[in-house]
FIZANU-626646 format. One record per residue (C-alpha): x, y, z. Coordinates in pm, 1 decimal, padded with zeros to 6 digits. Each point is the difference from the previous one (the first is absolute). Last residue first. Example, Ala and Ser with C-alpha at 12.3 -4.5 7.8 and 13.67 -1.06 7.14 Angstrom:
BEGIN
<site <01367.0 -00106.0 00714.0>>
<site <-00137.0 -00344.0 00066.0>>
***
This chain:
BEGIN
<site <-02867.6 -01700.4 02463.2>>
<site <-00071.1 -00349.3 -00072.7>>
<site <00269.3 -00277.2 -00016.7>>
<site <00054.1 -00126.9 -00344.6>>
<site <00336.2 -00179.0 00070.1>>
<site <00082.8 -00040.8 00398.1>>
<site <00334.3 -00013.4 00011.2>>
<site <00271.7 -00108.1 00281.0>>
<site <00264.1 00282.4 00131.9>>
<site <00239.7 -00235.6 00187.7>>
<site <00343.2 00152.0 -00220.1>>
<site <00313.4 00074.0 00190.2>>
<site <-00071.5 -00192.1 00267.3>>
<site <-00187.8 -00117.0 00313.1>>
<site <-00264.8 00287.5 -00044.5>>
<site <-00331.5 -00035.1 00120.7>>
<site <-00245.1 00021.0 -00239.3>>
<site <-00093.9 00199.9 -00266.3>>
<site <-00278.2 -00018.9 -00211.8>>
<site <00045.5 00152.3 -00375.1>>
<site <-00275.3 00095.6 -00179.1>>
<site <-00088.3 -00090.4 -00383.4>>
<site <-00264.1 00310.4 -00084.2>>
<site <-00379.6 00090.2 -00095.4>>
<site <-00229.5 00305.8 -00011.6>>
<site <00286.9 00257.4 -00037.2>>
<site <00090.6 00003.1 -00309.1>>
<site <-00364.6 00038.0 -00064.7>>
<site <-00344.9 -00138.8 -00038.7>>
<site <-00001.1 -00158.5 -00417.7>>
<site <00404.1 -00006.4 -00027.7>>
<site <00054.1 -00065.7 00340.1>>
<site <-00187.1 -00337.8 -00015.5>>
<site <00143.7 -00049.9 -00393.1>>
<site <00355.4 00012.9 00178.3>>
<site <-00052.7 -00231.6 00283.0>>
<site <-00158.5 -00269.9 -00247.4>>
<site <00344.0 00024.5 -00232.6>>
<site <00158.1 -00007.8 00377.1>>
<site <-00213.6 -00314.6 00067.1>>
<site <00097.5 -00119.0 -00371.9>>
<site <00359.1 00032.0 00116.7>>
<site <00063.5 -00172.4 00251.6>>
<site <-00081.6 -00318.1 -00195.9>>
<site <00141.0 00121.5 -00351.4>>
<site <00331.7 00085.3 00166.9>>
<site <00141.1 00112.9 -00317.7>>
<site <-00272.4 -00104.4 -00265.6>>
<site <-00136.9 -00307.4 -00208.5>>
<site <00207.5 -00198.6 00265.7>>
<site <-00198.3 -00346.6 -00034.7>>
<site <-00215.9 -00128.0 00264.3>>
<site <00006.2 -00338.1 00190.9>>
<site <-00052.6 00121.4 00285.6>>
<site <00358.6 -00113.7 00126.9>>
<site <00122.3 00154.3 -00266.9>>
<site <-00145.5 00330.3 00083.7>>
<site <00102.4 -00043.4 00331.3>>
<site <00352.3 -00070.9 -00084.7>>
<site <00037.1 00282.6 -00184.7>>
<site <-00011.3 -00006.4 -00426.9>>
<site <00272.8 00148.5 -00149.7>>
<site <-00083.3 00245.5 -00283.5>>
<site <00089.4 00103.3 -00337.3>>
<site <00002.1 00414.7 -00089.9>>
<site <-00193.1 00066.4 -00294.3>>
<site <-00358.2 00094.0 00175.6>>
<site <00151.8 00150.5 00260.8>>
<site <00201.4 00255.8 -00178.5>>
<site <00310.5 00050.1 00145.9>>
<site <00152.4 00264.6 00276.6>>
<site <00322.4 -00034.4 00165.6>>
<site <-00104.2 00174.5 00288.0>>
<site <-00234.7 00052.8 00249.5>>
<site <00000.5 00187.7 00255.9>>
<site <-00101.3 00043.7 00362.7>>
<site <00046.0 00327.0 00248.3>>
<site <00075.8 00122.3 00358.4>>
<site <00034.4 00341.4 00153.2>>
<site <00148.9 00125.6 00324.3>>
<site <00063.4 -00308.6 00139.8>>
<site <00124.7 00032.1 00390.8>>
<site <00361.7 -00034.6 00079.4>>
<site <00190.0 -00268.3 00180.5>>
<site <00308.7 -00050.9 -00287.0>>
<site <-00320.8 -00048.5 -00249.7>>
<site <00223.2 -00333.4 -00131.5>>
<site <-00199.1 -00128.3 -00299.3>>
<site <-00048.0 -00368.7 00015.6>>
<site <-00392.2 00033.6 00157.2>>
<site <-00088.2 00199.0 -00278.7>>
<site <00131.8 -00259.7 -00285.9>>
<site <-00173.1 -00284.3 00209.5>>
<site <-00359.1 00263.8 00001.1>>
<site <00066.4 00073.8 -00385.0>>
<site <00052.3 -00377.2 -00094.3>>
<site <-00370.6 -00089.3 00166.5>>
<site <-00136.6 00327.0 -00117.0>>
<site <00034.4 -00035.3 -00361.4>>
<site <-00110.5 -00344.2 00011.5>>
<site <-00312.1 00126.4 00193.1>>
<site <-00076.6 00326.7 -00271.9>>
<site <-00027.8 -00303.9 -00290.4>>
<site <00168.4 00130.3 -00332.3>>
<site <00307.2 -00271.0 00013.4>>
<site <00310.1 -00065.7 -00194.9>>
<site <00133.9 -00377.3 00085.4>>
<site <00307.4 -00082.2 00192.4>>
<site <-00023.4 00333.7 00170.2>>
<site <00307.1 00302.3 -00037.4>>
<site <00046.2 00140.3 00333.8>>
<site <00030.2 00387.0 00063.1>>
<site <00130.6 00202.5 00289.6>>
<site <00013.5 00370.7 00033.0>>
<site <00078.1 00224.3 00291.7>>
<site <-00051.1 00398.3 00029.3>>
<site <00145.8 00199.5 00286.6>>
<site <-00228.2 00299.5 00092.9>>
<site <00119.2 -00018.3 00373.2>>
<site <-00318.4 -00110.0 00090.5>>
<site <00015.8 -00309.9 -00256.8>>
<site <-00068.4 -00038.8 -00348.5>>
<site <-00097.9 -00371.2 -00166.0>>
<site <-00015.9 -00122.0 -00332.2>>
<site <-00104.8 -00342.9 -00085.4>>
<site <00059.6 -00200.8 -00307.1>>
<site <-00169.6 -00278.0 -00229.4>>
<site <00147.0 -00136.9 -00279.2>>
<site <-00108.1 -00207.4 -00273.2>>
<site <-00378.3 00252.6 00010.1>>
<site <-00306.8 -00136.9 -00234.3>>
<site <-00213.6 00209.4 -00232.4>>
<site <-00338.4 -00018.5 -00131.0>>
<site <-00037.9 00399.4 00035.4>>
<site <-00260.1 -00049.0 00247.3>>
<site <00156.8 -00284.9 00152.2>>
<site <00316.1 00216.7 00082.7>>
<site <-00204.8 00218.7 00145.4>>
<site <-00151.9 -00186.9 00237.1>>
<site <00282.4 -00202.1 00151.1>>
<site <00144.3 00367.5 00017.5>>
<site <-00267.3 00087.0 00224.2>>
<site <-00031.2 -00346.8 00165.0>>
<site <00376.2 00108.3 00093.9>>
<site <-00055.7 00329.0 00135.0>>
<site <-00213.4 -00094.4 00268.9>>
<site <00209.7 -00319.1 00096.3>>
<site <00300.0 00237.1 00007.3>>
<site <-00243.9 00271.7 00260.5>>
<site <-00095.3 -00355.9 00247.1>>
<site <00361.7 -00038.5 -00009.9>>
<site <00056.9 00331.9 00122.6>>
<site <-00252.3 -00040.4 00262.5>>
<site <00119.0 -00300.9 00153.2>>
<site <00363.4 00128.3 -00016.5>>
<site <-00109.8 00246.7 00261.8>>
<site <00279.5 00248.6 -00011.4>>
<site <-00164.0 00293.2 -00255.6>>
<site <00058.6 00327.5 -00044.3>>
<site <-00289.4 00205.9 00016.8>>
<site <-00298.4 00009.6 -00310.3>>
<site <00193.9 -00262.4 -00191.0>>
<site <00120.0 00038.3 -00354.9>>
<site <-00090.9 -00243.2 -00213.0>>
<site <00092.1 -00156.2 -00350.1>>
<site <-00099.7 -00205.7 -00300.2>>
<site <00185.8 -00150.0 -00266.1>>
<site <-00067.2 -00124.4 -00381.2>>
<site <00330.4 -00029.4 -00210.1>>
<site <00123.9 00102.3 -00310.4>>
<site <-00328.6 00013.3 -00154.0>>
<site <-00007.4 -00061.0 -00365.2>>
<site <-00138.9 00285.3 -00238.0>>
<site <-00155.9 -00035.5 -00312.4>>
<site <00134.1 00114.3 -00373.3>>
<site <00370.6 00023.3 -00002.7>>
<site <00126.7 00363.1 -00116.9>>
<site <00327.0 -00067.4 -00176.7>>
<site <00352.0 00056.3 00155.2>>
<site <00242.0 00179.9 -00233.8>>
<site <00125.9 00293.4 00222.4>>
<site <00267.3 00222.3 -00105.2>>
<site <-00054.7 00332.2 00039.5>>
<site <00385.7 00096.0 00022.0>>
<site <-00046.1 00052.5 00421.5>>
<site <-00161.5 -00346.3 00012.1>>
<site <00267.4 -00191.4 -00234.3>>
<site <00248.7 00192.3 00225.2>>
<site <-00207.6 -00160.7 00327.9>>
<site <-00001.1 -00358.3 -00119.6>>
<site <00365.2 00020.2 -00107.5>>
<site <00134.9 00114.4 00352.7>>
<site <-00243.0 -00247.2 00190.3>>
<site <00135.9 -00303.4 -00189.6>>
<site <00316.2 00105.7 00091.8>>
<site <00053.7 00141.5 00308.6>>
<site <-00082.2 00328.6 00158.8>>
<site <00236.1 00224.5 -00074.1>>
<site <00276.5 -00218.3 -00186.2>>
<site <-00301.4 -00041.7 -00229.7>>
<site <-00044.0 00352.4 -00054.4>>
<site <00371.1 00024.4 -00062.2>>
<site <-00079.7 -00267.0 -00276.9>>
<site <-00287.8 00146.4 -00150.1>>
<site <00242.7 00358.8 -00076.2>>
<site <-00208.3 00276.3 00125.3>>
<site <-00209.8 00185.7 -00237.3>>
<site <-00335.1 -00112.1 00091.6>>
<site <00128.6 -00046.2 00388.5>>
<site <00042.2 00377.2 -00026.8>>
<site <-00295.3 00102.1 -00194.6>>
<site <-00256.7 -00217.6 00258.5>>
<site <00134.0 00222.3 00248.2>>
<site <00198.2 -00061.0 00363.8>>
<site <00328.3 -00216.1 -00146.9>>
<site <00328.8 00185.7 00143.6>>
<site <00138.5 -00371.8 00092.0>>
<site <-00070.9 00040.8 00366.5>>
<site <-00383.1 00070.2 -00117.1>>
<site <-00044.5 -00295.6 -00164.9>>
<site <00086.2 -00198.7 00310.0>>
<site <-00250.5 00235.6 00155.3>>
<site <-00257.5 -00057.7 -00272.9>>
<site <00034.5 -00357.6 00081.9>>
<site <-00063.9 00006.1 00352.0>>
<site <-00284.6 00264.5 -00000.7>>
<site <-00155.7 -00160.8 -00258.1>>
<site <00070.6 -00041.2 -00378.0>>
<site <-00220.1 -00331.9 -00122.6>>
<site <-00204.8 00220.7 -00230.3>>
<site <00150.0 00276.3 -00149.9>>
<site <-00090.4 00345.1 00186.4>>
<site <00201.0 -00032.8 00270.1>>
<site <00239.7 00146.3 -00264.4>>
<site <-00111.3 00281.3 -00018.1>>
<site <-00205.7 00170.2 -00325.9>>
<site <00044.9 00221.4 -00284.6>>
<site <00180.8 -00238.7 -00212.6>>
<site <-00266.4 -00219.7 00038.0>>
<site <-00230.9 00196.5 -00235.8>>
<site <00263.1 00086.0 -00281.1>>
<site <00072.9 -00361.5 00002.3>>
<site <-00380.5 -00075.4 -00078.2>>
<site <-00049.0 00361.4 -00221.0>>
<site <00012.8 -00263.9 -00292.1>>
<site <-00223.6 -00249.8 00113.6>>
<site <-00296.7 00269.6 00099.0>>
<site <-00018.3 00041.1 00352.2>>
<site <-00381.3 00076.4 00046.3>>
<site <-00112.7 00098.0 00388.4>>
<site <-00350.4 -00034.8 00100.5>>
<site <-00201.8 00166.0 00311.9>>
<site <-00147.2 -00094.7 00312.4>>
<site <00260.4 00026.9 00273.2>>
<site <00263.1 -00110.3 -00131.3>>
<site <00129.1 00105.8 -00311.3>>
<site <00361.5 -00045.8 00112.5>>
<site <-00089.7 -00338.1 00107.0>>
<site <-00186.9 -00087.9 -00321.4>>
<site <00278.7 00111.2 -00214.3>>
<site <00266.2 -00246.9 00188.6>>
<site <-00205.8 -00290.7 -00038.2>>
<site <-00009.6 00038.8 -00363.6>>
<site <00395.4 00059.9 -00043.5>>
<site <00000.3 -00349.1 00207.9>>
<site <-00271.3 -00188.5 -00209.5>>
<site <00131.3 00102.7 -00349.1>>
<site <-00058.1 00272.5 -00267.4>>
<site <-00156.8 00219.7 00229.1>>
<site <-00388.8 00108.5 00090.3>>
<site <-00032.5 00053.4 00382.4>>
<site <-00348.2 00033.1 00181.7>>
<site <-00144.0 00163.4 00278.3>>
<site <-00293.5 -00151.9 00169.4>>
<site <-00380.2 00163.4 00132.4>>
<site <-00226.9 -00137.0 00257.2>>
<site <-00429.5 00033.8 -00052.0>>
<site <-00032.8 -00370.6 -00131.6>>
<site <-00138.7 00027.9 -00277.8>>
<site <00084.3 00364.1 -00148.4>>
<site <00334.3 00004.3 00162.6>>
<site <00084.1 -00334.5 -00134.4>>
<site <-00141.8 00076.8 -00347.5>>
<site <00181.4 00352.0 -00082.4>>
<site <00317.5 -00102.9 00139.9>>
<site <-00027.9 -00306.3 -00289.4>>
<site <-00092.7 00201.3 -00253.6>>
<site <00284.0 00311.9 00063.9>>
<site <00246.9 -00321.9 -00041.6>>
<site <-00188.7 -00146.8 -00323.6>>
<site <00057.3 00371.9 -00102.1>>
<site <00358.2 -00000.6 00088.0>>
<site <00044.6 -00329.4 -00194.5>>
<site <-00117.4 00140.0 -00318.8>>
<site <-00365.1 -00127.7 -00154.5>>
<site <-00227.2 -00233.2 00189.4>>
<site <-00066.6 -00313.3 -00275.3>>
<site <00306.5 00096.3 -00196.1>>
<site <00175.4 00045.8 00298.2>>
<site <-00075.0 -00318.9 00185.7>>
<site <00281.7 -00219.6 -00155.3>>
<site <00311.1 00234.6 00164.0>>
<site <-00202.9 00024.4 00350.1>>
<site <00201.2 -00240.2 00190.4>>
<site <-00107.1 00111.3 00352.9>>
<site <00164.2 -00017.9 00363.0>>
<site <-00200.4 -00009.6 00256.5>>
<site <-00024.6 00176.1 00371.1>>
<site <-00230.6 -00034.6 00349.0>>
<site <-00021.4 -00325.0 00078.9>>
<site <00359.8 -00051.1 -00107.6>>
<site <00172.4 -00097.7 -00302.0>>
<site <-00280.6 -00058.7 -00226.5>>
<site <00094.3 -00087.2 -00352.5>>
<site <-00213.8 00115.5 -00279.8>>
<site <00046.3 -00152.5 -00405.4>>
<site <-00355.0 -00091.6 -00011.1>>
<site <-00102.9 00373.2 -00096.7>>
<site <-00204.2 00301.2 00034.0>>
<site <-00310.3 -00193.4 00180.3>>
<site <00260.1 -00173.1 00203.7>>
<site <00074.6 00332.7 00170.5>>
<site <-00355.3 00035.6 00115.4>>
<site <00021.7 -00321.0 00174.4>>
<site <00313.6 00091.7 00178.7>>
<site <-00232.0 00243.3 00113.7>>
<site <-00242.1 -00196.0 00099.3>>
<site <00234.8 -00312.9 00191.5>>
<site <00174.6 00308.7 00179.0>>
<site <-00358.4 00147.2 00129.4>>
<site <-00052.2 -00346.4 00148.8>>
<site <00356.5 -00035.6 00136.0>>
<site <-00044.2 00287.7 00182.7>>
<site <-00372.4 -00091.4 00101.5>>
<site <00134.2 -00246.5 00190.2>>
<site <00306.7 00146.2 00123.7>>
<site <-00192.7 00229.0 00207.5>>
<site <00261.3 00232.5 00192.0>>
<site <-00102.8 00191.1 00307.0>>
<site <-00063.6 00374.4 -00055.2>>
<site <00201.7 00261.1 00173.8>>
<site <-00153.9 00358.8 -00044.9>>
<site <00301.8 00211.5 00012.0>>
<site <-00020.9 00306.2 00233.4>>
<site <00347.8 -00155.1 00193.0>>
<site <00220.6 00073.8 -00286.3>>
<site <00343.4 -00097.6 00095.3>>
<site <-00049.3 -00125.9 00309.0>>
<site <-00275.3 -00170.5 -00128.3>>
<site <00245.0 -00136.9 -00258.2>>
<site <00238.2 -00070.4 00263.9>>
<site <-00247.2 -00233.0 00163.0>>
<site <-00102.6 -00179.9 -00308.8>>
<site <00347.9 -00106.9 -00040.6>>
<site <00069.2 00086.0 -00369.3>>
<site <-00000.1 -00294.3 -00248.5>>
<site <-00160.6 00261.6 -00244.9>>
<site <00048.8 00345.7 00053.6>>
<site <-00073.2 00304.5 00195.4>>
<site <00168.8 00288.6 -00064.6>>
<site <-00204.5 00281.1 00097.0>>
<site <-00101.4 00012.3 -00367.8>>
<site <-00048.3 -00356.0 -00040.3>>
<site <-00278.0 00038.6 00205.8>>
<site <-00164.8 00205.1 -00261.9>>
<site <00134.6 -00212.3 -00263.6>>
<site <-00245.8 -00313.8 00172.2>>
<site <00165.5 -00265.0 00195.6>>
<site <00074.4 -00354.6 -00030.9>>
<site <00069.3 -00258.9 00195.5>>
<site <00171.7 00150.8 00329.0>>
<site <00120.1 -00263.2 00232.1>>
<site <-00167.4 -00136.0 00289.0>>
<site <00068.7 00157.5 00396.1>>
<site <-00235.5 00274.0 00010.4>>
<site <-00331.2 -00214.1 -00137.0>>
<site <-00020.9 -00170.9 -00350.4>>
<site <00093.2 00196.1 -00360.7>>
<site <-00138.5 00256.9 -00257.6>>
<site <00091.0 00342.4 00010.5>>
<site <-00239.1 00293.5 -00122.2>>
<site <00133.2 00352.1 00031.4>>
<site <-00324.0 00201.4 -00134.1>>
<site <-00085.7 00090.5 -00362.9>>
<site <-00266.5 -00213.5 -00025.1>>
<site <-00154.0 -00191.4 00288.3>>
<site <-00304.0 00079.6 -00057.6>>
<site <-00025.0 -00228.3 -00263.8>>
<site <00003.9 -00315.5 00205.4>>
<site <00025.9 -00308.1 -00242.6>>
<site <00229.6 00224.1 -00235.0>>
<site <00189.4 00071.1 00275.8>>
<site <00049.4 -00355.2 00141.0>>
<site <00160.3 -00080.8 -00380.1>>
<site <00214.0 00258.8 -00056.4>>
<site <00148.5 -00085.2 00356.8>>
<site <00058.5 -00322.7 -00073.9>>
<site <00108.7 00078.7 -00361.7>>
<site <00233.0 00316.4 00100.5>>
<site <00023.7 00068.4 -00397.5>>
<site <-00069.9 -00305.5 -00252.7>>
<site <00292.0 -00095.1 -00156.5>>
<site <00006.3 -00061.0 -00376.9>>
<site <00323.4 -00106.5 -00202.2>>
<site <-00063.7 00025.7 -00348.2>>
<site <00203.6 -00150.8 -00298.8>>
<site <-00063.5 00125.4 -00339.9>>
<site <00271.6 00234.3 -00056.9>>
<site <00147.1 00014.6 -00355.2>>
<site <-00285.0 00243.8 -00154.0>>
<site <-00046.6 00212.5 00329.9>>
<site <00123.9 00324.0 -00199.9>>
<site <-00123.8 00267.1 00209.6>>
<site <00305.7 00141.9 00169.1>>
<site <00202.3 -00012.4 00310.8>>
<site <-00227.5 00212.1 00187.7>>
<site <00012.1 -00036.2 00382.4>>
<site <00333.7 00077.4 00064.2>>
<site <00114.6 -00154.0 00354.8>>
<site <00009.5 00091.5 00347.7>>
<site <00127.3 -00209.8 00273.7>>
<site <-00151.5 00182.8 00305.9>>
<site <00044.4 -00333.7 00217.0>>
<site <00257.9 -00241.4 -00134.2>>
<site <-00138.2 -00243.3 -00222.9>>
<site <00013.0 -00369.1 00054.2>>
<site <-00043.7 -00254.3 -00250.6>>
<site <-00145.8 -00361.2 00088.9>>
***
């Protein structure tokens, strides 16, 4: 991902010609927050930031909280601090990923050729729409046009000759507008800009850059490769002067596969009652079990994240024998994988689940358990047994509510490490 310095400004007419650039990179602008303002109107024009209570993260937050300088990943607490008249909405991922699914929608009617990086950007291949559309800009100016007239939030949008050049534009045009690099002003266009600006230069590589008298875009451009190199290593070196030459000759893939699927939680106080935090994982994990059936996709790995007082943060992951979607697997490795991290006596200040090593369920061959072999069943799915009562869980909370129905952990008294016994499908 690129990052810009703060105040970067750059020329915002580079010329008409959009013949040679047909790839679009669309971001929609402060989506969560976009998207809780356009379901309460009022709203408008205030310092909106989405997130949970005081000690969660900051989401998302309007460009009138921006202003005061709040920003994503943010404690919420400094960003009160910051701007302590914002109205502080909690997130609803839900509806989110709803209002995602529609506008990615709307993108499809332009072309096959989109590729959704994130739930809330795409890029487009829009070099076979134009005769249907007309020039790229104006497919651009059509597709800003849509989103804010159906679903009340507004995008900016980058037209390049490549995905990286594209990605760029949109980010200066942010919020709410379009940027057109045509391919000949491309070099012209970086040339203007830091260094941070190429994607994969962070604060570690654009100080290594830095010691070499590298800060702009122009000086690694007309650097020698192999000094760059020396810089910050090989492979690195040549990626990054391809970059700051406009070289970039990755293709837009249509679809978009999930890297992982995770889930996370930040308690209320800091917490010391293991009972209670595993209680949280088993949460988390029938809502990645869920979500990974949605999508028809199975998890190799599965890993656990947790951040104690001292705002330490501890991973472990395990890879399973077989790839699972049912939330009890999940939970069963996550709750050994919790008990092995060393908390060095200190409560759990947030705790999360993922899954990784996604595959499509329906492709991915399958082990049957011992129970299921022992009922005589074949493993049409991972887990088939556990997991039609989750599949049953899901259409429960699907017709009354997330919160009508849920696996709960009972906990006895502890003897070890891990006691905790399950009680699948227990009302709440």
């Amino acid at each position: 991902m690129s990052r810009v310095r703060p105040g970067v400004e750059v020329r915002r007419d580079w010329g008409s010609d959009d013949t040679g650039a047909s790839i679009l990179h669309v971001d929609m602008d402060a989506f969560f927050a976009s998207v809780e303002i356009a379901r309460r109107p009022h709203l408008r024009g205030r310092p909106v930031v989405v997130g949970g209570k005081e000690r969660s993260v900051v989401l998302a937050a309007t460009y009138e909280a921006r202003a005061f300088g709040v920003h994503s990943a943010m404690p919420m607490a400094r960003a009160l601090r910051l701007c302590p008249h914002a109205v502080v909405i909690p997130p609803d991922h839900r509806t989110y990923r709803e209002v995602s699914r529609q506008v990615m929608a709307v993108l499809a009617e332009v072309t096959p050729l989109v590729e959704q990086i994130s739930v809330d950007e795409a890029f487009l291949d829009v070099a076979g729409a134009r005769r249907r559309l007309g020039p790229s800009s104006h497919i651009a100016e059509r597709i800003r046009t849509q989103v804010r007239e159906r679903h009340g939030i507004t995008c900016s949008v980058g037209v390049a000759a490549n995905k990286f050049v594209a990605k760029l534009a949109s980010t200066f045009a942010k919020p709410d507008g379009l940027l057109l690099v045509p391919r000949e002003a491309t070099v012209p266009f970086l040339r203007t800009l830091p260094v941070e600006s190429l994607w994969g230069v962070g604060e570690q590589t654009r100080a290594a850059l830095a010691r070499w008298g590298i800060t702009t875009v122009a000086e690694l451009a007309d650097s020698d490769v192999a000094l760059v190199q020396r810089a910050v290593g090989a492979a690195a070196g040549a990626h990054l002067h391809d970059l700051a030459w406009g070289r970039d000759p990755r293709p837009v893939r249509p679809g978009r596969t999930e890297k992982s699927i995770g889930a996370e939680s930040t308690f209320g106080r800091d917490q010391r009652d293991m009972d209670v935090v595993e209680a949280r994982l088993r949460e988390l994990a029938d809502e990645c079990g869920a979500r990974l059936r949605k999508q028809g996709l199975v998890a190799r790995t599965v890993s656990v994240k947790v951040r104690t007082s001292d705002f330490r943060t501890l991973t472990r992951s395990r890879t399973l024998t077989s790839p699972t979607d049912v939330g009890r697997e999940m939970f069963l490795v996550g709750r050994e994988l919790l008990a092995a991290v060393d908390l060095r006596g200190l409560a759990v200040r947030l705790v999360g689940i993922r899954g990784e090593g996604l595959s499509s369920a329906a492709a991915t061959p399958v082990q049957p358990t011992f129970d299921e072999l022992a009922l005589g069943g074949q493993a049409e799915a991972p887990g088939s047994v556990r997991a039609a009562a989750e599949q049953a869980m899901d259409e429960v909370r699907e017709r009354f509510g997330s919160a009508a129905i849920a696996a709960g952990v009972i906990p006895e008294r502890r003897q070890g490490p891990s006691t905790t016994h399950l009680a699948s499908g227990q009302l709440s």
